[in-house]
N, CA, C and O atoms as a DFTB+ gen file, in Angstrom:
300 C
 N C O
     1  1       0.836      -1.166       0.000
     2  2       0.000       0.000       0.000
     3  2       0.891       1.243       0.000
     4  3       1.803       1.416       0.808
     5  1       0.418       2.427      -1.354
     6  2       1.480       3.482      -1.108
     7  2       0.867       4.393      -1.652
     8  3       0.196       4.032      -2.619
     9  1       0.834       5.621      -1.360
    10  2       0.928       7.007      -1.791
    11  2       2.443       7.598      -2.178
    12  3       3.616       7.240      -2.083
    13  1       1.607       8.822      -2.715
    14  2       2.854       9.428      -3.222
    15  2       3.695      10.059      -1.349
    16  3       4.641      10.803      -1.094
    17  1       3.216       9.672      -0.916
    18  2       3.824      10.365       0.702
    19  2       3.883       9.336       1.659
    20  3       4.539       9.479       2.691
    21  1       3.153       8.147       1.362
    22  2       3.160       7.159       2.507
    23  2       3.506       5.566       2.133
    24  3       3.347       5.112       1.000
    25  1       3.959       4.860       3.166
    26  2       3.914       3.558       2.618
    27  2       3.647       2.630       3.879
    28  3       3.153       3.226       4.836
    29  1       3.844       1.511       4.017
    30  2       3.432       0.413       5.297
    31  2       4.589      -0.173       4.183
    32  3       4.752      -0.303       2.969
    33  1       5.355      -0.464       5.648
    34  2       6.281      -1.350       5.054
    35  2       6.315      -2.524       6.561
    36  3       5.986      -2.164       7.692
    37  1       6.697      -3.659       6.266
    38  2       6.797      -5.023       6.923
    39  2       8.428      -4.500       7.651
    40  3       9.281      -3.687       7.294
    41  1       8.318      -5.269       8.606
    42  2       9.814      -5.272       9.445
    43  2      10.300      -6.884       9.546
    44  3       9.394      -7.694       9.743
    45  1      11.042      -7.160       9.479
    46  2      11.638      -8.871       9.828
    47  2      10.653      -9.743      10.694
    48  3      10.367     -10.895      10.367
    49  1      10.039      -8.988      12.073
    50  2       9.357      -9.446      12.812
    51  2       7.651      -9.232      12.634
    52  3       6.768      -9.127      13.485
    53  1       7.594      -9.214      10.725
    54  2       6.058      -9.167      10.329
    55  2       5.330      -8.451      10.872
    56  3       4.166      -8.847      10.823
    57  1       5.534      -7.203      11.582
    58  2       4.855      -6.389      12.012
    59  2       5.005      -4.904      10.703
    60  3       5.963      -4.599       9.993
    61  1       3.772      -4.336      10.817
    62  2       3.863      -3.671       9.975
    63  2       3.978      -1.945      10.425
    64  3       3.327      -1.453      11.346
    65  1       4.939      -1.195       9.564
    66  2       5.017       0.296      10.043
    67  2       4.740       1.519       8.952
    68  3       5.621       1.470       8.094
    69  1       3.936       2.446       8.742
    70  2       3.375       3.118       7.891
    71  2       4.770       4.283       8.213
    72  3       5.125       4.675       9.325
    73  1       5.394       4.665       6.834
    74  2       6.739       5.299       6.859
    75  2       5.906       6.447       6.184
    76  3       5.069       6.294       5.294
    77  1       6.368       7.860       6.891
    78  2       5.754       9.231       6.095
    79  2       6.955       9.637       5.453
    80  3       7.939       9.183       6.038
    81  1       7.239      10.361       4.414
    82  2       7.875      11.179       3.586
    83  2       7.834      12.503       3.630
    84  3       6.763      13.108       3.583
    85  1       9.042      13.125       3.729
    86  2       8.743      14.298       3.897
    87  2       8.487      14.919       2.185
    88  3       9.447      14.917       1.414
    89  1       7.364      15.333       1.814
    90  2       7.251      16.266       0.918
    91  2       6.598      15.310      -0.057
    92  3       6.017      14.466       0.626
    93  1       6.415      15.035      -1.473
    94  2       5.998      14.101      -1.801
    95  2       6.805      13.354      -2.641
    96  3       7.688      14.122      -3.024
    97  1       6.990      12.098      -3.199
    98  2       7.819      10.989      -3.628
    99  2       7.008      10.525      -4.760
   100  3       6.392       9.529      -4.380
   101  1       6.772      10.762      -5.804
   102  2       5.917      10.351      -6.801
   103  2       6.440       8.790      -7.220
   104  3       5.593       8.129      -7.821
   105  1       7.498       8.257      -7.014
   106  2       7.379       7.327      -7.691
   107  2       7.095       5.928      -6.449
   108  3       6.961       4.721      -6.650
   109  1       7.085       6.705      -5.200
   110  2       6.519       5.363      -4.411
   111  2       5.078       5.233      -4.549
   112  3       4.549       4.401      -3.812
   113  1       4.258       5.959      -5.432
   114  2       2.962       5.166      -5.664
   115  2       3.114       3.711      -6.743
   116  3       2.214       2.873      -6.802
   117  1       4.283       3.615      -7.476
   118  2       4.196       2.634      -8.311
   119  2       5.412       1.977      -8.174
   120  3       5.703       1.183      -9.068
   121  1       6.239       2.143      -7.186
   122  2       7.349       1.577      -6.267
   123  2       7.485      -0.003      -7.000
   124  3       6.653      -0.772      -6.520
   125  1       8.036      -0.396      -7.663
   126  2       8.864      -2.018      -7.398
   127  2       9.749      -2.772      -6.657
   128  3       9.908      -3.991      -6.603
   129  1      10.369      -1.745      -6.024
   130  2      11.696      -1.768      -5.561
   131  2      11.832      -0.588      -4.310
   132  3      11.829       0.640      -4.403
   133  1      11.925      -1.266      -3.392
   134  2      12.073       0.214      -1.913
   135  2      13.440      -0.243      -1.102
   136  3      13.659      -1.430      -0.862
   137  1      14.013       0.433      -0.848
   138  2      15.530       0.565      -0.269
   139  2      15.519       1.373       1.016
   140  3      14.867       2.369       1.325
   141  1      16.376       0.703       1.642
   142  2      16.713       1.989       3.027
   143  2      17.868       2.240       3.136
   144  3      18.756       1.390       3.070
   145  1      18.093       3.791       3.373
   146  2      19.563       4.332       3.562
   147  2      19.422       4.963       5.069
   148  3      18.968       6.048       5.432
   149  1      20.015       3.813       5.849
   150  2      19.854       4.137       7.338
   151  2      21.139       4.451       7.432
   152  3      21.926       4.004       6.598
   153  1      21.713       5.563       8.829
   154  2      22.730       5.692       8.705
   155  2      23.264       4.788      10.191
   156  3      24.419       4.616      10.582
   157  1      21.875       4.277      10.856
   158  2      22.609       3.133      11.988
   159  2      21.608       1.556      11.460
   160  3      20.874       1.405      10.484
   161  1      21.910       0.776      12.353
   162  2      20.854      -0.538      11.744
   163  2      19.582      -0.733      12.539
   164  3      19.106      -1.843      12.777
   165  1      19.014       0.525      12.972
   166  2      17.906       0.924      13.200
   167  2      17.066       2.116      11.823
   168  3      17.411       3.297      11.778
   169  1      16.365       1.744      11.173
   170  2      15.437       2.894      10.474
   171  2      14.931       4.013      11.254
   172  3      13.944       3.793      11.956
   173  1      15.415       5.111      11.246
   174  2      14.566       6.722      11.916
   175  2      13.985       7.713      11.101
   176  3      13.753       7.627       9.895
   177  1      13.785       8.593      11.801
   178  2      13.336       9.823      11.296
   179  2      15.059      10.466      10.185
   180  3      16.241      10.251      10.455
   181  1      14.750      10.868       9.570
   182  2      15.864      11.116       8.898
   183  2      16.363      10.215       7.829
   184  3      16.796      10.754       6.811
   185  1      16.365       9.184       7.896
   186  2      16.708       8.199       6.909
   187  2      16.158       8.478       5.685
   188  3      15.466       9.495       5.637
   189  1      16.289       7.839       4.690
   190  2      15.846       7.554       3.231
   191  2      15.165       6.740       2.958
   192  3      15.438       5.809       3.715
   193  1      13.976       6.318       1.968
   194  2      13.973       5.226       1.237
   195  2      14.190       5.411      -0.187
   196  3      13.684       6.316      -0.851
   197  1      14.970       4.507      -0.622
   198  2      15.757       4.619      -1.810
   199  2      14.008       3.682      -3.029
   200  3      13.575       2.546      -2.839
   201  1      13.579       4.509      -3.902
   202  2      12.602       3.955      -4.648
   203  2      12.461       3.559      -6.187
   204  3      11.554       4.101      -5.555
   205  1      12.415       3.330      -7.030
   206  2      12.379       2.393      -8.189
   207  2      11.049       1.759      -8.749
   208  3      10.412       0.850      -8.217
   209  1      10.754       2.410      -9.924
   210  2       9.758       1.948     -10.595
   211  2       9.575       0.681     -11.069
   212  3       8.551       0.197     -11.550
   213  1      11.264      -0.112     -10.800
   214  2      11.881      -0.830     -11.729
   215  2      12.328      -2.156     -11.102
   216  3      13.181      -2.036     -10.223
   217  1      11.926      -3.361     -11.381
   218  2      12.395      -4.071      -9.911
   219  2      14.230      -4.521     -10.252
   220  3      14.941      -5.208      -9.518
   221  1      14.503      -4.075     -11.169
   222  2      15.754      -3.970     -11.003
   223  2      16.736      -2.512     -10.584
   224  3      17.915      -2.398     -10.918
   225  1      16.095      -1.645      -9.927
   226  2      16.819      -0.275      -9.561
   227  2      16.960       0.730     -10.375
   228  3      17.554       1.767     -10.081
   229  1      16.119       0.355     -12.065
   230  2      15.913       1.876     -12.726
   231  2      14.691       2.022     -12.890
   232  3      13.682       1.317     -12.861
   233  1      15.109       3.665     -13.173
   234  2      13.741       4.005     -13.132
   235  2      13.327       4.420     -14.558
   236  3      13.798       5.197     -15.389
   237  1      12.008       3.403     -14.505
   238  2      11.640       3.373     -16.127
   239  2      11.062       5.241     -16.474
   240  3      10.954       5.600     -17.646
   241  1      10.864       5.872     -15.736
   242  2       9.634       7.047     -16.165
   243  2       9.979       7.907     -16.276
   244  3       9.590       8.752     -17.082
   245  1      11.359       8.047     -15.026
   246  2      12.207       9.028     -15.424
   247  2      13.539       8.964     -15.893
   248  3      14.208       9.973     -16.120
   249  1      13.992       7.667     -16.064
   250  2      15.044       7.974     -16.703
   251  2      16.602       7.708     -15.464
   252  3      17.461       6.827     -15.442
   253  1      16.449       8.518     -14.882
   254  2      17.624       9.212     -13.626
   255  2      17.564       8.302     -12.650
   256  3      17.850       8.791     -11.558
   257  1      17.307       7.184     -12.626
   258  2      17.165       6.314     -11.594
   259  2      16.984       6.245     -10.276
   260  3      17.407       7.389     -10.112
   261  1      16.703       5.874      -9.101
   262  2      16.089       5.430      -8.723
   263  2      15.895       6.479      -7.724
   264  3      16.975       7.067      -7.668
   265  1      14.774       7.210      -6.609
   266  2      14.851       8.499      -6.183
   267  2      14.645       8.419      -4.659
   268  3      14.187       7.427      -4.091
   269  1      15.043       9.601      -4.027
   270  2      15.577       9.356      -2.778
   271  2      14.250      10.075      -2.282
   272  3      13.616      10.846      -3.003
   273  1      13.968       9.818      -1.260
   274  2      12.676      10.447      -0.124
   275  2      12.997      10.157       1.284
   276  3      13.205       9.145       1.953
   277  1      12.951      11.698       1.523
   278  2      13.566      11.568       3.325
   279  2      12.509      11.073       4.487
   280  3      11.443      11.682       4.568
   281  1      12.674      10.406       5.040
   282  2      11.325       9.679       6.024
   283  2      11.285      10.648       7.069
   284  3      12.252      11.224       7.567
   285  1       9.766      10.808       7.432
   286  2       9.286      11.811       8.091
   287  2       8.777      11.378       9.277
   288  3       8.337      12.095      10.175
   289  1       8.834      10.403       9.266
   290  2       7.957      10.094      10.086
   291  2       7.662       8.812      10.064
   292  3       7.228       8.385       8.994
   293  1       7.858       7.528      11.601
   294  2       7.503       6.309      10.921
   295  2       6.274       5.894      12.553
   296  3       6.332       6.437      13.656
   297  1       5.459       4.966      12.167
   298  2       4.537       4.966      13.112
   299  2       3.952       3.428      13.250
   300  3       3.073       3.174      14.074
């Protein structure tokens, strides 16, 4: 499930966490591919998710591959 601002993403322990974006991320409505650029091995506020139209890491729509969205918020 995704908006251009939101997503629910699964954690290892099958629990699920709805990640906000700061601003909007157009290509996580049609997302194939979601990445995290944590900078500890905990996901926070601040982090990235790295996104892809493409389930191999390009991005078919735009071209410039794959696009970064700063997490705003995870709940």
């Amino acid at each position: 499930m995704a908006g251009d601002r939101t997503v629910v993403l699964e954690s290892s322990r099958s629990r699920q966490h709805l990640v906000e974006v700061a601003g909007a991320c157009p290509e996580l409505r049609r997302a194939q591919t979601i990445g995290v650029d944590s900078r500890t091995s905990c996901v926070t506020r601040g982090d990235s998710l790295i996104v892809s139209d493409s389930a191999f890491g390009l991005n078919h729509s735009g071209g410039l591959g794959p696009q970064r969205c700063l997490i705003k918020g995870i709940y």
